[in-house]
TIMI-2910 file (N, C-alpha, C, CB; in pm, 1 decimal, decimal comma, always signed):
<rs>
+----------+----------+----------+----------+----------+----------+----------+----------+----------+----------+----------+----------+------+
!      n_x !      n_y !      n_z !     ca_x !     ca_y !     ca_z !      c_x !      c_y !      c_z !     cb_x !     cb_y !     cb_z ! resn !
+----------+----------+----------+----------+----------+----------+----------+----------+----------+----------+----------+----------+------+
!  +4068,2 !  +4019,3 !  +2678,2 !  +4160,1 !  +3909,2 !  +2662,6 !  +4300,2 !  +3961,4 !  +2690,3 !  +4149,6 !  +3846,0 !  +2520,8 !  Unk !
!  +4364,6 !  +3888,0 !  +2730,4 !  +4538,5 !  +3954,8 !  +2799,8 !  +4631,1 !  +3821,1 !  +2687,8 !  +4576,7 !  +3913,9 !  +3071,4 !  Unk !
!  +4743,3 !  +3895,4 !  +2651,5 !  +4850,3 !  +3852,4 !  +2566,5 !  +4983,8 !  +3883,7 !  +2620,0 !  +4836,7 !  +3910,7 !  +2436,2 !  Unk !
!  +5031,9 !  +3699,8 !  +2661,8 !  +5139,3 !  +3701,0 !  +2705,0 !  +5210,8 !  +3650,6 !  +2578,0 !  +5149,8 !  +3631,5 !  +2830,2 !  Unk !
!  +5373,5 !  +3643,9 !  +2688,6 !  +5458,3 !  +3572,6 !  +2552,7 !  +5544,6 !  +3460,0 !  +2621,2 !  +5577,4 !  +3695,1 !  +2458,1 !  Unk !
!  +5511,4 !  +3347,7 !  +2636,6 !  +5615,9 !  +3246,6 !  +2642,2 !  +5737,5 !  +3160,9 !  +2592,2 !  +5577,3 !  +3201,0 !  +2652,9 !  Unk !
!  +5805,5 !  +3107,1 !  +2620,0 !  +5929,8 !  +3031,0 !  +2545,5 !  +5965,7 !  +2917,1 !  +2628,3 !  +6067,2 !  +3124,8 !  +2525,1 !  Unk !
!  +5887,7 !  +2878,2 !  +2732,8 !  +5903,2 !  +2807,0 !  +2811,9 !  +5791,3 !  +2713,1 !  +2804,2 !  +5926,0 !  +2868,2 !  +2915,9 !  Unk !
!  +5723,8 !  +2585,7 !  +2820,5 !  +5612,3 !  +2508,8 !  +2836,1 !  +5582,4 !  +2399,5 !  +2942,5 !  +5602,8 !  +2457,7 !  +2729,8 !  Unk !
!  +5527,6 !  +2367,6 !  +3003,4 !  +5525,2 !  +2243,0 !  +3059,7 !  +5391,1 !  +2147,2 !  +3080,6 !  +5580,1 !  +2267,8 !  +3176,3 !  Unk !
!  +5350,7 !  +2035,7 !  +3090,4 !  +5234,0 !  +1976,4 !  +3097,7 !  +5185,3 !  +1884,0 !  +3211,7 !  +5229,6 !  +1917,1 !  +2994,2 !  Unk !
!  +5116,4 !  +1859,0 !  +3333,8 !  +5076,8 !  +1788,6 !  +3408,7 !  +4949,9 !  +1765,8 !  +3391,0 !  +5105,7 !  +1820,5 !  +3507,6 !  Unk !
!  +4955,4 !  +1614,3 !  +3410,7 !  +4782,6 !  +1583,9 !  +3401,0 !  +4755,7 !  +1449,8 !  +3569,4 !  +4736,4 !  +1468,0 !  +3174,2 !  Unk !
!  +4621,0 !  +1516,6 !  +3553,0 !  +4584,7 !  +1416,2 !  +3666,9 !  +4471,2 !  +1366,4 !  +3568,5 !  +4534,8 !  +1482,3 !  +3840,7 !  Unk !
!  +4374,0 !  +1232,2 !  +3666,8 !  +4288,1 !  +1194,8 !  +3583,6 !  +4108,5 !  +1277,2 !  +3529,3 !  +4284,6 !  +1069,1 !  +3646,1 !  Unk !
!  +4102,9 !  +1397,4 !  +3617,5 !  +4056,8 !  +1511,7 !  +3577,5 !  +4071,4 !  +1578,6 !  +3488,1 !  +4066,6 !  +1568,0 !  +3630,7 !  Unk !
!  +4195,5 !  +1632,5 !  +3507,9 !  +4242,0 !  +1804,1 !  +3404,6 !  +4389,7 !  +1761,7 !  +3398,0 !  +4220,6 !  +2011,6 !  +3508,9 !  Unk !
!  +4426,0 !  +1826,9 !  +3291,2 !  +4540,7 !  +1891,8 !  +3197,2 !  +4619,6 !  +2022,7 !  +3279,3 !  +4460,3 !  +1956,1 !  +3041,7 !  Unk !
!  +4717,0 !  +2065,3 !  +3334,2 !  +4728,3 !  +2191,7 !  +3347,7 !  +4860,9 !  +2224,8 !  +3274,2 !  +4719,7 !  +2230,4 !  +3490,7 !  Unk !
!  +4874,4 !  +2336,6 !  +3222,3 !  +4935,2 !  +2369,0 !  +3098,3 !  +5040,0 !  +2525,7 !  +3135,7 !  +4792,7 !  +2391,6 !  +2972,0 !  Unk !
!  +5168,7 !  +2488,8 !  +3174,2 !  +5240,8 !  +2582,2 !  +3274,8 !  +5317,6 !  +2660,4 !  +3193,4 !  +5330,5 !  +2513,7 !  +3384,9 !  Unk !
!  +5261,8 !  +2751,8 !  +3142,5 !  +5371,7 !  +2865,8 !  +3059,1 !  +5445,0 !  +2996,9 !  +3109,7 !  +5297,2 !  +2927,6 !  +2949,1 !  Unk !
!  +5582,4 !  +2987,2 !  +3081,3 !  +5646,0 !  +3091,3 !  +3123,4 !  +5791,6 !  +3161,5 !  +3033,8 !  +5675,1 !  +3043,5 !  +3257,9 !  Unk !
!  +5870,8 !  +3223,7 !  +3087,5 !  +5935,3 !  +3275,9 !  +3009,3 !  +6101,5 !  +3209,0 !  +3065,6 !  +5895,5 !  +3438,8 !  +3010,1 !  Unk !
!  +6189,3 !  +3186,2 !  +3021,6 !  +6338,5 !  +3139,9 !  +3026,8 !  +6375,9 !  +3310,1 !  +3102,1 !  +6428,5 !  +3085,9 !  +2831,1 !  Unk !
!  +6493,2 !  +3267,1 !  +3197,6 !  +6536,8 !  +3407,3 !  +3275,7 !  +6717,6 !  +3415,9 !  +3251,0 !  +6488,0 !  +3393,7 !  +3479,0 !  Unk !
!  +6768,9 !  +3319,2 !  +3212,8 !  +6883,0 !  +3245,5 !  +3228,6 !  +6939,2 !  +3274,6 !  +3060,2 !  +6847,8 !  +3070,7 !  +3285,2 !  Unk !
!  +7000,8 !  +3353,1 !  +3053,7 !  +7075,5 !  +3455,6 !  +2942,9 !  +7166,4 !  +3342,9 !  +2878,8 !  +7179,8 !  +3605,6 !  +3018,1 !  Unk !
!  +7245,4 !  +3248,7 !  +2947,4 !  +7370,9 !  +3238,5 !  +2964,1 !  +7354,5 !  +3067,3 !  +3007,4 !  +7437,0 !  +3358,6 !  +3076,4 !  Unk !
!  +7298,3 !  +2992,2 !  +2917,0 !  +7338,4 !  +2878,5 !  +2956,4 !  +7423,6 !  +2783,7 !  +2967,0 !  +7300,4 !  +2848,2 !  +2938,7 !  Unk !
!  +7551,9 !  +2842,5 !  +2929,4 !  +7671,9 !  +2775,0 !  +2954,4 !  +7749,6 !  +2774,4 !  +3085,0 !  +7749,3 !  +2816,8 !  +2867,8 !  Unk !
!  +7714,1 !  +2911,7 !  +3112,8 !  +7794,3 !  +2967,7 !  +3232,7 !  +7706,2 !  +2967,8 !  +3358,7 !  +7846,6 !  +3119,9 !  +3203,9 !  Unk !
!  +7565,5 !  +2908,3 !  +3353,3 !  +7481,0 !  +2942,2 !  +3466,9 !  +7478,5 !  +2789,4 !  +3516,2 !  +7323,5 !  +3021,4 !  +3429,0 !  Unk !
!  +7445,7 !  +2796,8 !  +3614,4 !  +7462,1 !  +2632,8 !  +3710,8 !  +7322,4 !  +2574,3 !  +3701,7 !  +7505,4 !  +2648,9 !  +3909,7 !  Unk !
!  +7250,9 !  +2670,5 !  +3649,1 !  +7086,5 !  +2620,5 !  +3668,9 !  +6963,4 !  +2705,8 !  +3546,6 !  +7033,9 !  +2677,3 !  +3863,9 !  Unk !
!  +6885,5 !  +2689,6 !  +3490,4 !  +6811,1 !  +2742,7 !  +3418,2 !  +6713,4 !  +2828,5 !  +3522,4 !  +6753,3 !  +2640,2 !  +3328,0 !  Unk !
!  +6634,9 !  +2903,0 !  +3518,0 !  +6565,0 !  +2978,6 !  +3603,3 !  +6458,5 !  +3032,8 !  +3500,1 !  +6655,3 !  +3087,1 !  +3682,8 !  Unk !
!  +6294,1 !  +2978,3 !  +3510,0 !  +6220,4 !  +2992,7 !  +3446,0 !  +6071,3 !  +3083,6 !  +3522,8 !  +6218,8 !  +2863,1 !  +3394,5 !  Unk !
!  +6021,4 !  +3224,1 !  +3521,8 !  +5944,1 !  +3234,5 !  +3547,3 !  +5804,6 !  +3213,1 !  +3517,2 !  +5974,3 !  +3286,3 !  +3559,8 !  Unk !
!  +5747,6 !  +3096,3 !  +3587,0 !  +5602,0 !  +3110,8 !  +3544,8 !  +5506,8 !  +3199,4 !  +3555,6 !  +5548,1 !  +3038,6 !  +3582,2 !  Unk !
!  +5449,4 !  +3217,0 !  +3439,1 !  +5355,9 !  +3321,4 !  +3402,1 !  +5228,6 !  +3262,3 !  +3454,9 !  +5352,1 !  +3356,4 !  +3242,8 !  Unk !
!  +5130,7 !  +3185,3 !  +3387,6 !  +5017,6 !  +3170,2 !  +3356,4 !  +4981,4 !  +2989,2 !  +3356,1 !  +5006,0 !  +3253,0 !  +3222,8 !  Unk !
!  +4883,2 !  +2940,5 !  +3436,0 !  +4851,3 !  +2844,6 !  +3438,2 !  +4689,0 !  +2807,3 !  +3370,5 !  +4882,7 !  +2825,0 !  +3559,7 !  Unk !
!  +4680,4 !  +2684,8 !  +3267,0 !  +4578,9 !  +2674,8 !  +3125,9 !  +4553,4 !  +2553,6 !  +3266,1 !  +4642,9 !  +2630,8 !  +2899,7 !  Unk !
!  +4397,9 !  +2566,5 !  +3257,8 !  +4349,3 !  +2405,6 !  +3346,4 !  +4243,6 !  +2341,1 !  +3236,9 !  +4242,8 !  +2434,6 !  +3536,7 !  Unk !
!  +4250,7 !  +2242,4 !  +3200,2 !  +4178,6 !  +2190,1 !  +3090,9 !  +4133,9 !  +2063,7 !  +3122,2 !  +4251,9 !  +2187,2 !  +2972,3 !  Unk !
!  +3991,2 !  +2000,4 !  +3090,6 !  +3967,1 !  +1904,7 !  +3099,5 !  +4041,3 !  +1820,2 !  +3021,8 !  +3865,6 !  +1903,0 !  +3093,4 !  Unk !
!  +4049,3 !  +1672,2 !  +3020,3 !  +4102,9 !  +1552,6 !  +2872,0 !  +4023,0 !  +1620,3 !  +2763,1 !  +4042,1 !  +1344,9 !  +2881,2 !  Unk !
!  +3893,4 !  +1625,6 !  +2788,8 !  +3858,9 !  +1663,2 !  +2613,0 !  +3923,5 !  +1732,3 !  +2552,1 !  +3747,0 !  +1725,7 !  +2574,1 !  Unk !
!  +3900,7 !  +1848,7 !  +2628,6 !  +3967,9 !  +2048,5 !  +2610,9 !  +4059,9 !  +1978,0 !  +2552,0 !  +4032,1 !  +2186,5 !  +2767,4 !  Unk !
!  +4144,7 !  +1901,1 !  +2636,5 !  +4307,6 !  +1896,9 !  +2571,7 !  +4358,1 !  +1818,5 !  +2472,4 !  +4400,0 !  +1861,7 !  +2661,8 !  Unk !
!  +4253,3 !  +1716,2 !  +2402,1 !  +4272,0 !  +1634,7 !  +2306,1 !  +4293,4 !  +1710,3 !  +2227,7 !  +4191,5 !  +1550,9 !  +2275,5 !  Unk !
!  +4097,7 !  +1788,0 !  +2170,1 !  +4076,3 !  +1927,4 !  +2115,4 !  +4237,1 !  +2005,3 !  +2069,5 !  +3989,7 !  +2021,3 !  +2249,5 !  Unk !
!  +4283,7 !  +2058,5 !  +2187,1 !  +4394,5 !  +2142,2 !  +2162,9 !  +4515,2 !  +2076,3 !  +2101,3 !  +4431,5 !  +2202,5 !  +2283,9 !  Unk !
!  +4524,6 !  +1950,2 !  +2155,8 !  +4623,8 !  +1848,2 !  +2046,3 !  +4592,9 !  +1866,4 !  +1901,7 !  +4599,2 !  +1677,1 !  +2070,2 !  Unk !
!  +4477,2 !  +1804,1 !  +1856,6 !  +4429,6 !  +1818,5 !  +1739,5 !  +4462,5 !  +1950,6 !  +1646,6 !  +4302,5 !  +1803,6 !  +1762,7 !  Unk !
!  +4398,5 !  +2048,5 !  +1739,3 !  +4452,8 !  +2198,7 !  +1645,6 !  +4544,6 !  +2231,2 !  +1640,7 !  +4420,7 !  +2315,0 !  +1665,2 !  Unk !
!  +4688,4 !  +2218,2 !  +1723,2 !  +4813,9 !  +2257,9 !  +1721,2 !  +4867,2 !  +2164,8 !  +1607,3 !  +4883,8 !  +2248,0 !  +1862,1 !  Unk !
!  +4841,6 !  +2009,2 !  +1640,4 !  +4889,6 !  +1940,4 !  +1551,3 !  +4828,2 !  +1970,1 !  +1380,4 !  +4866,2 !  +1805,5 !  +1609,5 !  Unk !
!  +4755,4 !  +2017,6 !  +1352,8 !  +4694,6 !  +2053,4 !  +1221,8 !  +4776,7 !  +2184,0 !  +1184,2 !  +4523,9 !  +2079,2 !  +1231,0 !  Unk !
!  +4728,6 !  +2276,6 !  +1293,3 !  +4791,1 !  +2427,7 !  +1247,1 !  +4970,3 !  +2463,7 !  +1249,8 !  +4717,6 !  +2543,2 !  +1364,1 !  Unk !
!  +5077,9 !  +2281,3 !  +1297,8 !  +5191,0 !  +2314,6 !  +1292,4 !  +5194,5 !  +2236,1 !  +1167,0 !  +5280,3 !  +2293,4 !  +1409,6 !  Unk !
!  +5127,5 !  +2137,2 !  +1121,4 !  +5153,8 !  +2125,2 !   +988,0 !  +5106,8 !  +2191,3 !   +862,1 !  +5133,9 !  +2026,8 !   +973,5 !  Unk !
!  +5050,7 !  +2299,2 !   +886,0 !  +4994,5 !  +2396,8 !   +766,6 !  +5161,7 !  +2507,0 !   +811,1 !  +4770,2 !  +2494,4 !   +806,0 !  Unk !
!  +5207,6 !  +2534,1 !   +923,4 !  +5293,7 !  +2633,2 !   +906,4 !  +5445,8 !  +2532,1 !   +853,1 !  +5301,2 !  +2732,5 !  +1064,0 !  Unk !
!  +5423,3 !  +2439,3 !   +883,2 !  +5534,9 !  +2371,7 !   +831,1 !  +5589,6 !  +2348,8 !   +675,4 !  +5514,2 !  +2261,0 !   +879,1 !  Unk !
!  +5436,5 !  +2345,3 !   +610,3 !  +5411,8 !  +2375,1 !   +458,3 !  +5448,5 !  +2502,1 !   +415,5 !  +5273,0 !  +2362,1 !   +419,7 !  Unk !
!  +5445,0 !  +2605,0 !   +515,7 !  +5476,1 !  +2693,1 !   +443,1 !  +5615,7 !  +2761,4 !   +437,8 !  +5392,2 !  +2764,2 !   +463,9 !  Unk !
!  +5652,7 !  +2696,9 !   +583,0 !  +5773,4 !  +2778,3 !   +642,2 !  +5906,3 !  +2698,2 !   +639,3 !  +5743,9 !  +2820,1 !   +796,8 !  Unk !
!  +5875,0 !  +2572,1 !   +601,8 !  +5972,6 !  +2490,7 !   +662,1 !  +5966,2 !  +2370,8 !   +792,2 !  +6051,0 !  +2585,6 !   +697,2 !  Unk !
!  +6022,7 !  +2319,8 !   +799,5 !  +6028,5 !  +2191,9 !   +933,9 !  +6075,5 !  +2264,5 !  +1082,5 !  +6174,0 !  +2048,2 !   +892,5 !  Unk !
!  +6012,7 !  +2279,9 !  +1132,4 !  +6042,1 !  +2328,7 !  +1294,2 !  +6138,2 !  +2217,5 !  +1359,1 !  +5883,7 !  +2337,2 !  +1397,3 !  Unk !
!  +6262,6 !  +2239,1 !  +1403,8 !  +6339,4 !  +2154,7 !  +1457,0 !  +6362,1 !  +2162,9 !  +1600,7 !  +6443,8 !  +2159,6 !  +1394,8 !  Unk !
!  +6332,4 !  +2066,8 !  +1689,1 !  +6289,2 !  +2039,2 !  +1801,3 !  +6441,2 !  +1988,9 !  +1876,5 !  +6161,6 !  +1932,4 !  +1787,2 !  Unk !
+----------+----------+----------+----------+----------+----------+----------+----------+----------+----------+----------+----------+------+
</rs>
């Protein structure tokens, strides 16, 4: 199994699959830079189920860390 680290996310779906675009922010300096610059890492291809599924568990497992940690502010 390989372990990346992202800070970046993005989501496209067709009526097939989910694809799930993670990468990392490159752009130090967002005041002073004219543009964000994000390298993508790693592309997740998921059926609708897969990705309901993965709704479900994120949404469960951010409200157990939210209980513990506090409110994640978006």
């Amino acid at each position: 199994m390989a372990t990346s680290f992202a800070n970046v996310v993005n989501v496209l779906s067709t009526n097939e699959e989910f694809s799930l675009l993670f990468g990392t922010n490159q752009t130090w300096n967002l005041i002073e830079a004219e543009e964000l610059t994000v390298e993508l890492e790693n592309r997740i291809m998921l059926t609708p189920h897969a990705a309901k599924r993965l709704s479900a568990l994120l949404t469960a497992r951010i409200a157990e860390f939210e209980q513990r940690c506090g409110k994640i502010n978006i």
